[in-house]
N, C-alpha and C positions, 0 to 999 in steps of 0.2 A: 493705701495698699492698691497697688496696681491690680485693674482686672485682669484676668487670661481672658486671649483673641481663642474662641473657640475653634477646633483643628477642621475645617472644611476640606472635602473631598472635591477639589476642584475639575475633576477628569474622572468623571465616576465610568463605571462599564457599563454602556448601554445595549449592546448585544456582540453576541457571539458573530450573528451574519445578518444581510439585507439583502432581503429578498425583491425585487420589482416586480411589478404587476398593474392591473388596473383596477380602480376601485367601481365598487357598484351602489356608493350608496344614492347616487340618484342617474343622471342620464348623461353628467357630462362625459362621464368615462375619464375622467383624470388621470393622470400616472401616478403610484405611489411607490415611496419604498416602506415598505413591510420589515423591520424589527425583531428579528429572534432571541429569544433565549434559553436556551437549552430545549428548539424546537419550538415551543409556544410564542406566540405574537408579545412582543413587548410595550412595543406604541408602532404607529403607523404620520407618515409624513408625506408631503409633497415630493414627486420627482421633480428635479430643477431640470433637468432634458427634456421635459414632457413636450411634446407642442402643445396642450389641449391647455394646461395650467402651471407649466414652467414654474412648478413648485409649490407655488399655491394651493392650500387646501383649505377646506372650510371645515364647518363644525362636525358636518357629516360625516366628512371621509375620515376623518380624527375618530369620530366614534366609531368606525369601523369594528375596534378591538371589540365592541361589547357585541354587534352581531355574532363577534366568531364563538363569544361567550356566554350568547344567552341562554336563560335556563330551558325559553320554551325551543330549542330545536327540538324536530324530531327524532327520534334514537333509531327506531328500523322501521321497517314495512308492518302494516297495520290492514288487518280484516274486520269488518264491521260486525257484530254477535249481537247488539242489540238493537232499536229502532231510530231510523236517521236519526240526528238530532242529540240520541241520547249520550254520546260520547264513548259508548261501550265500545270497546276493541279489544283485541288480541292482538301480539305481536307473533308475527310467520316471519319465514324465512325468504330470500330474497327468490330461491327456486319457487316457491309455492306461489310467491307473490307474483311473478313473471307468469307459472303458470296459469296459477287466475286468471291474468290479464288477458293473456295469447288463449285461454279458453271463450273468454267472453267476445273477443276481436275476429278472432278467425273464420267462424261460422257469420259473421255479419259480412267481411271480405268476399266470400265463396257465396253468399247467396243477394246481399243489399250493402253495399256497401256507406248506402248514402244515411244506412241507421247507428251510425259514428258522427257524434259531432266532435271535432277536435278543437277546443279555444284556449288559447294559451294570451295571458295578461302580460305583462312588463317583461316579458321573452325576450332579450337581446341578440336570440338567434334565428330570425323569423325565416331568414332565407332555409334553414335546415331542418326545422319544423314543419314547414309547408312543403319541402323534400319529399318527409318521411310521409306528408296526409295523404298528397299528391301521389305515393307508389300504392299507399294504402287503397285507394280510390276511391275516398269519400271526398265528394264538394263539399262540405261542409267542415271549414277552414278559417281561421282569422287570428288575428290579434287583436289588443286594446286598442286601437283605432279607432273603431266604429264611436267607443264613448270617450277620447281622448280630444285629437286633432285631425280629422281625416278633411274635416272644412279646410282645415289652412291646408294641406298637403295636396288636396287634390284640386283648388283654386289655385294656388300655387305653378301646377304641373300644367293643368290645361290653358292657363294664361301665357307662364311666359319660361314653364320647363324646369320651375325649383319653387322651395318656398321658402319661407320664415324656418328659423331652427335648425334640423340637421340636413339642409338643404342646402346654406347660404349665410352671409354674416354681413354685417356694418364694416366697411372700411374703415378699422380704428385708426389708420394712421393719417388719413386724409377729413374724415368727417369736420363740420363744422356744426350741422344741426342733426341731432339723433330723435326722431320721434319714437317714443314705445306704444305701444296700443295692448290693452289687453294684456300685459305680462305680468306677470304671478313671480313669485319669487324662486320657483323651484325647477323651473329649467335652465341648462346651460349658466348657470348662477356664476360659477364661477368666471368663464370667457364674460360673461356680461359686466360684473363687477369688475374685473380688470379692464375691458375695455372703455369704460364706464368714465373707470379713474386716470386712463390714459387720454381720454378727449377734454376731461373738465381739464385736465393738468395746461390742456394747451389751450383754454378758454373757450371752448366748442361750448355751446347753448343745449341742454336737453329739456324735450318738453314730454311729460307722462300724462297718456289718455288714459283714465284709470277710475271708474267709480270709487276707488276705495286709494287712501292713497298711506301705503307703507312699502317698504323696502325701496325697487329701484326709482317707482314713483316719489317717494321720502328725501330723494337728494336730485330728484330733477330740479334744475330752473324756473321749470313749468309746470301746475298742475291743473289739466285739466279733469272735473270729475263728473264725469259724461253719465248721463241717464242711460243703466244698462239694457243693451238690445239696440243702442241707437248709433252706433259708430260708423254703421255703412250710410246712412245719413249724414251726419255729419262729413266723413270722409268725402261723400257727394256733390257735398256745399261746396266744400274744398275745389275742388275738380271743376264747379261751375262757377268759382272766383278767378281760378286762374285762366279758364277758356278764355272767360268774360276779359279778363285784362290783355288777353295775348302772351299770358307768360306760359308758356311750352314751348318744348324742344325738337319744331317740325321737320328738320334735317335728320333727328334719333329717330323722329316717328316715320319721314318717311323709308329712311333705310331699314330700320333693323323693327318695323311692326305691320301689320296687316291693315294700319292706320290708312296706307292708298290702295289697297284692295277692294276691288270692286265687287259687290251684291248684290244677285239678283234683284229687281223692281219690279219686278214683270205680278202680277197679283194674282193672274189669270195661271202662272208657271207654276207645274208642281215643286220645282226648285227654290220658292218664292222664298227672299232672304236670306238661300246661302250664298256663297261666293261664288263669281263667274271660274271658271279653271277649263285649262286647256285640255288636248286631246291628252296628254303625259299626267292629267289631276292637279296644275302646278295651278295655284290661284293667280290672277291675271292683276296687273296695273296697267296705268298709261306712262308711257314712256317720258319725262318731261324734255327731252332731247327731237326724238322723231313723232311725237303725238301719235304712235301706235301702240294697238292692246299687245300687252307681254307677259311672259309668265314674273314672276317675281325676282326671282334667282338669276334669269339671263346674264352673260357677263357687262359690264359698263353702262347695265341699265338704273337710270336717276328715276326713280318714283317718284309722281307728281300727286301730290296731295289734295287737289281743285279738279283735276280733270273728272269727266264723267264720260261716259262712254252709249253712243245712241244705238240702238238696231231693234227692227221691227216695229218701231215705233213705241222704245219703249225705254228712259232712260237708266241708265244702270251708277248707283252712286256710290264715290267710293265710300266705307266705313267712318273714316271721319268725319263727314258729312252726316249720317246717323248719331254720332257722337255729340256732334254740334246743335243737332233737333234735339237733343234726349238732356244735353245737359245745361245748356242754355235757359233752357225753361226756368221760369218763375219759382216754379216750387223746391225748386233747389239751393234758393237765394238764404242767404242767413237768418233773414228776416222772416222766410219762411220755416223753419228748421228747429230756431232757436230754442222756445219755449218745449219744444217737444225732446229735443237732446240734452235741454235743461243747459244750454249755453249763452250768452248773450248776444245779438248777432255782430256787434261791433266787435268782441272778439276774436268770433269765428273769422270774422275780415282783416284782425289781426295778425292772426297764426297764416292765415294763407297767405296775405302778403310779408310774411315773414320767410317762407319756405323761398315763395319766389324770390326774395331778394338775395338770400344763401345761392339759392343754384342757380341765379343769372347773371347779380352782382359781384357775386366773390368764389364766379368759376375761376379752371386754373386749368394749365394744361402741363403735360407730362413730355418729353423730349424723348418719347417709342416709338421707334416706327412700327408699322403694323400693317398686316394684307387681310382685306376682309373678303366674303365668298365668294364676292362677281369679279375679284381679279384685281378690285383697285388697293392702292395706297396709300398709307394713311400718313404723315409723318409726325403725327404727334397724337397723345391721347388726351381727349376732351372731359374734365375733372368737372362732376355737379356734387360737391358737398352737405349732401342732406341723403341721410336711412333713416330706414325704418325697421323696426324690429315688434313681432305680434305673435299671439300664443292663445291662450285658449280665452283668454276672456270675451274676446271678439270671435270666436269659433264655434261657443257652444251655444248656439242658439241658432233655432228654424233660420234666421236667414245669412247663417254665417259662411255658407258659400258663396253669396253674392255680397258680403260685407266684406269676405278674405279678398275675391275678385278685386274688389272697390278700390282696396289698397295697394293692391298690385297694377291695379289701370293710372293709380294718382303716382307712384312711381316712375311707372314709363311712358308717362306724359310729359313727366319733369325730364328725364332723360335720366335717370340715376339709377338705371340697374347697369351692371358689370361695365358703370365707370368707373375711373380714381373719385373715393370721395364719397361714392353711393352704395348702395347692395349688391355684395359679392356672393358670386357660388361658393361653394365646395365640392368636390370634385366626390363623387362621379357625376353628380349635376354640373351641367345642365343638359337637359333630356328635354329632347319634344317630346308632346305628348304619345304620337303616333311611335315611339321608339319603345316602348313599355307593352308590356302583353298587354292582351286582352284576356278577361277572365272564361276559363275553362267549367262547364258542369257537366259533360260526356260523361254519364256513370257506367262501366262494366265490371260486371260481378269478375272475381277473381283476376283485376286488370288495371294496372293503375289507372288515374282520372287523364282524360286527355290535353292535359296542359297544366299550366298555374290556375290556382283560385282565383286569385286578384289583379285584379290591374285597370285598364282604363278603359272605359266603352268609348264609340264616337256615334253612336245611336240605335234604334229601336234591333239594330240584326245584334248588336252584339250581349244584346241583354241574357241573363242567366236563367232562361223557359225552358220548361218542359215542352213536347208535344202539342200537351192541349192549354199550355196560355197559361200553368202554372208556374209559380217557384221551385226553382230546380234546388233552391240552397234551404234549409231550415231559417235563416233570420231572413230570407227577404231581400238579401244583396242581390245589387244588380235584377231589379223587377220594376214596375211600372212605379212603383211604390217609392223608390230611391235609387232610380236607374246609374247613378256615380258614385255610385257607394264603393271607393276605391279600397277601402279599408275593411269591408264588412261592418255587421253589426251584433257586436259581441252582447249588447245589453239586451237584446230583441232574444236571443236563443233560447232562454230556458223559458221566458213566456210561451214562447212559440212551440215549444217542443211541450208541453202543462198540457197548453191548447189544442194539442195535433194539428197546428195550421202552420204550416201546409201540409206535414203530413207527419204522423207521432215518429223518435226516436228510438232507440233500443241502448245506447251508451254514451253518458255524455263522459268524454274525458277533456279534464281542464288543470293548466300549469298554472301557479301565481296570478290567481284570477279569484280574489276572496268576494264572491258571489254572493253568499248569504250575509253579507256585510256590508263595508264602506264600497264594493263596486259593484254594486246593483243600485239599478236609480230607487228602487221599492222596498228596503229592506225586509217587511214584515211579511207583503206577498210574494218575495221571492223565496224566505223563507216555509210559507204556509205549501207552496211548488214542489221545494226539492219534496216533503213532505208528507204531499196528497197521494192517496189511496183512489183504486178506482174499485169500483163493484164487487168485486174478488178479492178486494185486500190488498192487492200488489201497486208496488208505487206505481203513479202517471208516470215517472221518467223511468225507466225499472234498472241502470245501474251506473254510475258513477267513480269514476274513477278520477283518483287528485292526487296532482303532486305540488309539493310547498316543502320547504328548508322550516319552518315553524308552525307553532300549534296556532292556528287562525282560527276564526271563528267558522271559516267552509268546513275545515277538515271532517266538523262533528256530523255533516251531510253530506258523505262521501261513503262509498263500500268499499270501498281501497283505498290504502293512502300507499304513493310510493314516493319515501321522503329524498328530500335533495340535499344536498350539500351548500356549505355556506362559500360567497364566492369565493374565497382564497381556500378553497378546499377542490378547487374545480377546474376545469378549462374549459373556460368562454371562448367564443370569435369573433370580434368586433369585425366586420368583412366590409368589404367596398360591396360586395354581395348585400348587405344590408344594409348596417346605418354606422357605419363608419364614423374615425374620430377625425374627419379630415379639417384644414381650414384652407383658407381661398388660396391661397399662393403654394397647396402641397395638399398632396394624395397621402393620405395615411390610413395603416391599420391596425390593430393591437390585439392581443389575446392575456385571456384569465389563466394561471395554471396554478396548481396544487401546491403553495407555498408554506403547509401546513397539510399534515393526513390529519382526516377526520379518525375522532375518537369513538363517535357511532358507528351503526351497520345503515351506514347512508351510501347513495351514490348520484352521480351529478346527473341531473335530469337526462341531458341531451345521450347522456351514456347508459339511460336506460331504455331508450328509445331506439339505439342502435342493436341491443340486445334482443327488444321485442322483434322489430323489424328480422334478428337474423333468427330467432324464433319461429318468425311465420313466413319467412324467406320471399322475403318486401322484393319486390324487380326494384332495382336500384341500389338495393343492398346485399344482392349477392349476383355470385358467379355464374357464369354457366355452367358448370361443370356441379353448383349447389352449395357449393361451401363459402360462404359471409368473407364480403369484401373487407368490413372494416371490423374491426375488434372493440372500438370503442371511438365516444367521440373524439379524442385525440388523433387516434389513427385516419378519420374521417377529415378533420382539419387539413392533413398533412395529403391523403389520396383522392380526393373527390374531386373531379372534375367538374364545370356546370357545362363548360365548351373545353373542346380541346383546347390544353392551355391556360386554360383558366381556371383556378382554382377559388375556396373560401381567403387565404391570405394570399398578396401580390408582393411581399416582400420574398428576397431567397428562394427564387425557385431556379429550378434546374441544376445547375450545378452549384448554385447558392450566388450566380451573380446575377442572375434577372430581375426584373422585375415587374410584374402583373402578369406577365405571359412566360411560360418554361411548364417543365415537366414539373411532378414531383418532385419533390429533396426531403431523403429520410430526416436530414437535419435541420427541416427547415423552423420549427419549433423551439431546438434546440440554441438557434442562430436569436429569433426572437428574445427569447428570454434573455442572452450574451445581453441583447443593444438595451434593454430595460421592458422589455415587453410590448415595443411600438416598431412601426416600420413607417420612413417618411419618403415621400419623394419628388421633390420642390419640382415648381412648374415653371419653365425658362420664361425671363421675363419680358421680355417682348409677347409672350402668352398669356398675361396673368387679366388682363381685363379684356372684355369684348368676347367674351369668352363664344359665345350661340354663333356667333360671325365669324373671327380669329381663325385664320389656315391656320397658324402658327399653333393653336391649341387644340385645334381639332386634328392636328399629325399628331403633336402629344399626345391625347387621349388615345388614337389608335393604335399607337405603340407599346401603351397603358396596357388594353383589353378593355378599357372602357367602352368603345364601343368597336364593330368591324370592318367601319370604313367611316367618313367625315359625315358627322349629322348637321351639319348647319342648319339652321330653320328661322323665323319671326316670330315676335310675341305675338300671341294671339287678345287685340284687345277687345275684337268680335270669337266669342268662341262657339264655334259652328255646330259641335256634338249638341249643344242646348237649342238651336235652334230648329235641330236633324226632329229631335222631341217635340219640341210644337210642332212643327210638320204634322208630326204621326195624328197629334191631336187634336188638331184641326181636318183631319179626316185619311193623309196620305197614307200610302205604303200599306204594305200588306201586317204589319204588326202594329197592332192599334192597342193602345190601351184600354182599358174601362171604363163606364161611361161617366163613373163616379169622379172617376181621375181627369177628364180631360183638364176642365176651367182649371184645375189647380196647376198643369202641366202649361196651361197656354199663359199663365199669367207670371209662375214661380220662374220657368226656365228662359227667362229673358236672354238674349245673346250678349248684351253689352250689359254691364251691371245693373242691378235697381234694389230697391229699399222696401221694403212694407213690415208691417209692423207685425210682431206677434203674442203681441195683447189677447187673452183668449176672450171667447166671443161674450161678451155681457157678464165678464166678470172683473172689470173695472173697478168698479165701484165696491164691489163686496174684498176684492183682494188687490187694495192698491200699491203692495209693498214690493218690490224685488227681492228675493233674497238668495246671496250668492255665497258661494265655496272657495276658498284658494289655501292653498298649500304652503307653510312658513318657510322658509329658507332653511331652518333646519332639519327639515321634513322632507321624505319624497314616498318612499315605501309607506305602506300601511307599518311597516314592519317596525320605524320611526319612534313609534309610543309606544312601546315595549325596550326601546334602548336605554339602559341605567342613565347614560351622559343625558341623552335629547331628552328623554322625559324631565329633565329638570330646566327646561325651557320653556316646553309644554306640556305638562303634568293634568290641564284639563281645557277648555275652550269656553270662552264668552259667547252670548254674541251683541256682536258690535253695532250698535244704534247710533242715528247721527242727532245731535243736538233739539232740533227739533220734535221730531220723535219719541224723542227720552221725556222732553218738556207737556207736549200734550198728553204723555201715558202717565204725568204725575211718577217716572223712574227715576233714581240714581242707581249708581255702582253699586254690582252686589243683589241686586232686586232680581226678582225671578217673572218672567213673561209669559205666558202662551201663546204659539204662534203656531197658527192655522192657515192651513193652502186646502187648495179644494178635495187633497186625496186625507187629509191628516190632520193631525195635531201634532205638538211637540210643548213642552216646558221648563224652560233652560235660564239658567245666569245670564243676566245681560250687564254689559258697561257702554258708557260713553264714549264719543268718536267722535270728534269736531271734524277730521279730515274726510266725510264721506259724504257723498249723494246723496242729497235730502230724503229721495225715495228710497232709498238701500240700505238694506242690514246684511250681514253680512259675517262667514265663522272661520275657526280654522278647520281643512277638511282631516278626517279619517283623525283626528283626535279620539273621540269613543270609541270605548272597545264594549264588547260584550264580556258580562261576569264570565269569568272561566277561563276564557281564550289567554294565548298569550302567555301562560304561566303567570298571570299577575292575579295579585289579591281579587277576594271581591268588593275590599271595599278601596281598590286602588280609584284615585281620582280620577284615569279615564273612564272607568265604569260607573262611576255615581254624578260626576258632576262636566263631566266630557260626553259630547253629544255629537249626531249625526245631521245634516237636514234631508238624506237619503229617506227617512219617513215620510218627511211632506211632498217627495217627488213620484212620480209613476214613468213605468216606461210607456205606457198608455196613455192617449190625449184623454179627456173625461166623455163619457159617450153622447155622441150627437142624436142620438132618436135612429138611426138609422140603420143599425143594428153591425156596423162594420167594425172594425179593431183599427184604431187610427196611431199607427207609434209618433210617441213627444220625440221627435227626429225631425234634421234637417228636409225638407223632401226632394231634396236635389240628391243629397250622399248618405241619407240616411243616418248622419251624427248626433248623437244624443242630445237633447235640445234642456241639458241640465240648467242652464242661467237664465231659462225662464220663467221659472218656479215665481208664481207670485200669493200673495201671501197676506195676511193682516197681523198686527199684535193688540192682546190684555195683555195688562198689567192680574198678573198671579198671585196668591198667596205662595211661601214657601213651601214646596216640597222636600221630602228628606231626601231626593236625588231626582235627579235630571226623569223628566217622562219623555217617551213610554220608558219604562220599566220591562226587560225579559229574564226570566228564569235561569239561574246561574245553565252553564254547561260545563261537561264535564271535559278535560284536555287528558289526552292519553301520556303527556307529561307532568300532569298534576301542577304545584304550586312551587315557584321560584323562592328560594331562600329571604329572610327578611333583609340582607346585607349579601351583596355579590361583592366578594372579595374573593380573590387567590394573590397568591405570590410567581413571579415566574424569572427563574433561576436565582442565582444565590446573591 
């Protein structure tokens, strides 16, 4: 008997419509199309138009559906009724809730404005954020920067005017050798992965500097697995192999870097080892045509890289010449280096001579002509085959400014930035440094703040002081302390504001910034903070204001919650204003909009913000006449000016055919969403490389609104702002730092890279372990381990021990360890890990949740067997006798100095759950169903 062919639905209905958008589940901002069915999401997929991922999604953005689904969103605005902590709330209305707000805000505006701290975490609209703090006229302003990447971005910017990530990218189509350093899996994941798989496709070599080696390090060629803390060292060696052989590229250096720029010598000169510069501030070379001093830029002037320049009897040398004292040296040699980087030094002379033989052997050239700024002609462009690509692993540590530096000088030495082949910007990089504000702390009571918060100092005038030699900001940005803290420092705030140092608070408000959790380096004492009572009963911070799309563990130490909307319930602005989806060969920018109404009394952050603002009738947000420019944040995307002209999107303005520069267009929104939610605008190609130099791209950019007239400039491999600093330190100028700070300032803020170690003082031997954090691929948000899909990825976290390790602790898999750093304890599941750092253990981050949060059980497996190492870290160094507050920060930028954590393991008996152990809390969403299922259409 014959079977029957069962009757398949070969063309099932998958939705009604599809909606485009952009996704949020991590940074790269992807395109997706979005799924409906009878209104609700159905599935979600890659846009094949996108530029950012031309279709491509990952696991994340696939998970999307369950953000828009999960049980712990918040449902409306929430008033605190019981004590921090305890979860008690009430649900008010959106008027009462506004009113709260604008009652607590107002009376600070009209009398101190600077008793508002505003800090908002993974904000992808920072440009309009720092708007509304900036009318508000409180200096105290940031993003997650400060504990992120502000090393790489602001090493980056004063070098050579971009950095690593959404600054710049690998030339996937030319590369032959990709170096990663430091990269984690959970940035730009997807552009990496695809370009990853388009270099190996054409036999390109990649090598990953990686203590730990999974994901992009897992399918490098190469693995190196570097003793963490040591890569600006190593990177060093690098830089003094290649000197050492003569493989650099002295025609890159002399044209397009500060490589023949001459510095003062003079020892006697309060000037001493800045750059000579003329009556116009141009810095000077010697001419190698007519052997006279000139400014740089002159037209048809050849910079000579030897010359030196005499007068008063005193010679003046160019920078390379410093370069060559400094890296030349012995100590820099492989053999010197090895054991300490945990490399071998034959290798290390490996890899260098490997890079060199890519970008000298198997350069290429391109058939563009091209006019660079002094007027000459180029007829072809000069191809060095070898990027680099880096991220926090090499960032987050005290000396990851001069380690970021290190990378970026080993680059344009080889000659591989904005060639074919090497590191490309994206637009609206690349920026000199001097093109970027400087940071603003002019406080006036009912008055906005006199500028931006942030931006870029060039020495002791442009620091953030009060009067009398104080911090003008609550964290400490921009002070003697961390004078380049381009980013702020978000993890320093609420210690600081506990402490009154520099001076107490009155309301801290903060966006997606889970504080009392995974983004505090101290979990228990940042909790023990929000918490503390002073004499009278009344909290040390007295009020707190939060907003988050979900029940987090901050929300329960919050006195207000004003809940947000999940991203496809919203409108985002991805803006060339901020951090744009652009890549090297196009200007791009995209917006989030409401491809779904929320089914709660939520509303999208940025649009509660515009309400408050018209509330307490913010200057910038309303008219003369008193009546509120914008209505909400949509209407703000589509009217706001920053310049005439220039708006948050550069697509559709004016009559809908401009681009970056035109008026308003009611439709311009409208037009966006038409093309899938992106706006592109490719760069001619005779413009696409050379970009700091290129007329050809610097007329583009000004046509752009990128910038208002041609910035051309040099990298800077001498960077002068750190040098301005010792100055001070060494006794000049009339703003001097403290006396405690000089040595640190004359030794850390070196002008040309250096290395030292930050091993804490005589605790070697008692904590000789590293132990480090990175983020899985499926992961990016805290928000991550509460998703039904991804938690079945990662449902809890090991931590990863390398072979030896496992062996002298007498562990296998599954054994429970206790690991002790100098602020803590911790005792967690550990496994095996053949691929890691002898010294290095190492977990997945923001896995642990706290009982309660989340809507998840409590005996969900983040909460009993999923862990933190935010326990064993402090934002505090441990105290030196000397009675000062020393932040675990870079002390250049002030970045969170989280990858220095060091540590020891026992071997434990089993615990019934991961320690420490804290007290369920309670969520003003209670507990998610045992089985998330719905149906959606028929």
């Amino acid at each position: 008997m014959a079977h029957r062919q069962p009757q398949l639905d070969l063309s099932p209905h998958v939705s009604d419509e599809v909606r485009k958008t952009t996704c949020y589940m991590c940074a790269c901002r992807c395109g997706i199309n979005v799924h409906l069915k009878s209104g609700k999401v159905a599935y979600i997929e890659g846009n094949r138009d996108h530029p950012v991922n031309k279709g491509v999604l990952c696991a994340k953005g696939s998970a999307g559906i369950m953000q828009v689904n999960a049980p712990s969103r918040l449902r409306a605005p929430l008033k605190r009724v019981g004590p921090r902590g305890s979860g008690a709330f009430e649900e008010i209305s959106w008027d009462e809730a506004l009113d709260i707000a604008a009652s607590w805000l107002e009376p600070i505006r009209k009398d101190n404005p600077e008793k508002l701290a505003f800090f908002t975490g993974r904000d992808q609209s920072q440009s309009f954020t720092s708007f509304w703090a900036q009318n508000f006229g409180t200096p105290n302003y940031a993003a997650h920067g400060g504990f992120c990447s502000v090393n790489m971005a602001a090493a980056g910017i004063y070098t050579m005017g971009g950095a690593f990530w959404e600054f710049g990218q690998p030339d996937w189509d030319y590369t032959k050798l990709f170096m990663l350093f430091g990269v984690a899996e959970d940035h730009d994941s997807n552009p990496i992965k695809m370009g990853i798989g388009k270099i190996k496709a054409r036999g390109a070599r990649v090598i990953g500097v990686n203590p730990i080696r999974t994901g992009y390090n897992a399918v490098a060629d190469e693995w190196v697995g570097i003793t963490p803390g040591t890569d600006g060292l190593f990177i060093l060696s690098l830089i003094h192999c290649l000197m050492s052989a003569g493989k650099i590229d002295l025609e890159y250096l002399a044209q397009f870097t500060n490589a023949p720029c001459l510095v003062n010598s003079d020892p006697k000169s309060p000037e001493y080892g800045l750059l000579l510069r003329d009556a116009d501030g141009k810095t000077q070379v010697i001419d190698r045509t007519t052997g006279k001093l000139v400014a740089f830029d002159q037209k048809g002037v050849r910079p000579d890289l030897s010359a030196t320049h005499r007068h008063a009897g005193t010679t003046h040398r160019p920078v390379l010449h410093l370069m060559a004292d400094k890296y030349l040296d012995p100590q820099y040699a492989p053999e010197a280096v090895a054991e300490r980087c945990g490399i071998p030094a034959k290798r290390i002379r490996a890899i260098a001579g490997e890079i060199a033989r890519v970008a000298f052997d198997e350069s290429f050239v391109l058939d563009r002509e091209w006019t660079d700024f002094r007027g000459e002609t180029h007829e072809t462009m000069i191809g060095r085959p070898v990027s680099f690509h880096a991220m926090r692993g090499i960032s987050a540590h005290a000396n990851g400014f001069q380690t970021a530096r290190a990378l970026h000088v080993l680059q344009i030495i080889l000659g591989t930035v904005e060639v074919p082949g090497g590191f490309r910007f994206k637009p609206p990089y690349p920026k000199p440094p001097e093109a970027h504000p400087k940071p603003h702390c002019k406080v006036t009571p009912g008055a906005p703040l006199d500028g931006p918060h942030l931006g870029f100092v060039h020495g002791p005038d442009d620091l953030a002081l009060k009067d009398d030699g104080s911090p003008a900001r609550i964290d400490k940005a921009f002070t003697w302390e961390n004078p380049m803290s381009a980013h702020g420092l978000m993890h320093m705030v609420i210690s600081n504001a506990h402490a009154g140092d520099p001076y107490k608070i009155d309301t801290l408000f903060m966006y997606m910034a889970n504080m009392s959790w995974n983004s505090s380096m101290n979990t228990r004492g940042v909790i023990d903070m929000l918490t503390d009572t002073d004499e009278n009963g009344d909290y040390v911070i007295p009020r707190i204001i939060y907003s988050d799309a979900y029940s987090s563990e901050m929300v329960a130490y919050a006195d207000l919650i004003l809940p947000d909307t999940t991203y496809l319930e919203r409108h985002d602005c991805i803006s060339l204003l901020d951090r744009p989806i652009c890549e090297a060969d196009a200007a791009a920018d995209a917006i989030r909009w409401p491809v779904i109404e929320p089914d709660r009394d939520v509303r999208g952050f940025q649009t509660v913000l515009v309400q408050l603002a018209n509330k307490m009738g913010l200057p910038g947000f309303t008219n003369e006449d008193g009546s509120a420019k914008f209505a909400d944040y949509a209407d703000y995307i589509i009217n706001h000016e920053r310049r005439p002209g220039i708006g948050p999107l550069a697509g559709w303005r004016g009559d809908g055919t401009q681009a970056g520069r035109g008026t308003s267009n009611p439709q311009q929104l409208d037009t966006y969403i038409e093309n899938g939610g992106f706006w592109v605008g490719h760069i001619p190609e005779d413009a696409q490389y050379y970009k700091p130099w290129n007329t050809a791209y610097q007329d583009w950019a000004v046509g752009l609104g990128l910038y208002d007239s041609p910035q051309p400039y040099i990298f800077n491999l001498y960077v002068e702002p750190l040098r301005r600093f010792q100055l001070a330190a060494e006794g000049h100028g009339k703003r001097q730092p403290p006396d405690h700070l000089r040595d640190r300032i004359k030794a850390r803020f070196d002008p040309l890279p250096i290395w030292y170690s930050t091993e804490p003082d005589n605790k070697a031997q008692e904590f000789p372990i590293t132990a480090l954090t990175q983020r899985p691929m499926a992961m990016y948000h805290s928000w991550g381990t509460q998703n039904a899909w991804l938690r079945q990825l990662h449902g809890h976290n090991p931590l990863y021990l390398p072979t030896d390790l496992m062996r002298s602790n007498d562990l296998e898999d599954g054994d429970w360890a206790t690991v002790t750093s100098p602020h803590g304890a911790i005792t967690v599941p550990v496994m095996h890990m053949a691929a890691l750092n002898k010294d290095t253990v190492w977990t997945w981050n923001a896995i642990g949740k706290r009982k309660g949060a989340w809507a998840l059980d409590t005996d969900a497996p983040e909460a009993t067997r999923g862990f933190l190492l935010n326990h064993l870290i402090h934002e505090l160094l441990p105290p030196k006798g000397d009675g000062l507050r020393w932040a675990n920060s870079d002390p250049i930028t002030g970045q969170a100095a989280w990858f220095d954590l060091k540590v020891r393991i026992e071997k434990a008996r089993a615990p019934s759950e991961a320690q420490p152990t804290f007290p369920p809390i309670k969520s003003p969403v209670g507990t998610g169903p045992d089985q998330l299922t719905w149906k959606v259409g028929k």
